[in-house]
N, C-alpha and C positions, 0 to 999 in steps of 0.2 A: 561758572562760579563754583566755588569747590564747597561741597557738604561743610556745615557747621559740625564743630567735635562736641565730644561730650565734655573737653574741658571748657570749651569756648559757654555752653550752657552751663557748667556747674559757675563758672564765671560770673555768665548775667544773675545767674542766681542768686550770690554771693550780693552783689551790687543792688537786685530789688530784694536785700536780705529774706529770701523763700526758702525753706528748709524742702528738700527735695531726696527723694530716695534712689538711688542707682538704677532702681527699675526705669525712675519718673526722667531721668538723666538719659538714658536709650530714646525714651519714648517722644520728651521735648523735643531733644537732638534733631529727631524724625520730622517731624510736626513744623518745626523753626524753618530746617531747609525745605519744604514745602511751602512757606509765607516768604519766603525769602527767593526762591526762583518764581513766583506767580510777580513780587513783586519788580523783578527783573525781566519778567516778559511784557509787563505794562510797558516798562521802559524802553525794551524793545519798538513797541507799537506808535509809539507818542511819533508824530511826523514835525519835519521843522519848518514846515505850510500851514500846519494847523496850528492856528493861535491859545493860548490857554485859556481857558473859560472857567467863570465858575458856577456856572447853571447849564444845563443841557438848554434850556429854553429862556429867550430874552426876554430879563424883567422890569416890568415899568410902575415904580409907585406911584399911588394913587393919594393923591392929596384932599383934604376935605376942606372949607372953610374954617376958620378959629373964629365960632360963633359964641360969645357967653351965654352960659343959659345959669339959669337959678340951682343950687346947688344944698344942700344942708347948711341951718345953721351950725354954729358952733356948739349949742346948748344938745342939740339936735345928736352930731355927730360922738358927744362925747358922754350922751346917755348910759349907752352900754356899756362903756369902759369901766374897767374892776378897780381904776384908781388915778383921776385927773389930777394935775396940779397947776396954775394960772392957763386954767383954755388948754392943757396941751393933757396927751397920752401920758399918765406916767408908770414905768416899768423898772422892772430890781435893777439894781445897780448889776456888771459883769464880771466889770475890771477894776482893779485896784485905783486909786488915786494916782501910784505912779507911774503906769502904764499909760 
């Protein structure tokens, strides 16, 4: 895989709009093709026997019953609130009506 240029980084820079200085432009350069061959040696490794996974170790969830249990009332729940309106939470408005 051939080195990243320093136009190819002023480039990405350009695009995550990052204001970057000539030094910073050497330095990424450097840095990039280093994450760039580590990622290319992963690719290397990966065998086409070995299935892809996405945990190193097999996971089993655990399910519990759906027992109801007693909970807050409403009068309860809505004690501390800084400003209810019919039973419900009420908070600032965000967004305009026509959004």
């Amino acid at each position: 895989m051939a080195a990243i240029s320093r136009e190819e980084v002023a480039h990405l820079a350009r695009l995550s709009r990052l204001a970057v200085t000539e030094e910073e432009l050497d330095r990424f350069a450097g840095q990039l093709d280093v994450i760039l061959q580590s990622v290319a040696r992963v690719g290397e490794v990966a065998a086409e026997d070995i299935p892809p996974t996405s945990h190193s170790v097999p996971l089993t969830n655990v399910y519990r019953e759906d027992v109801p249990t007693p909970s807050l009332a409403q009068e309860a729940a809505l004690s501390g609130a800084p400003d209810a309106y019919e039973g419900r939470f009420r908070v600032p408005r965000i967004l305009d009506e026509e959004e």
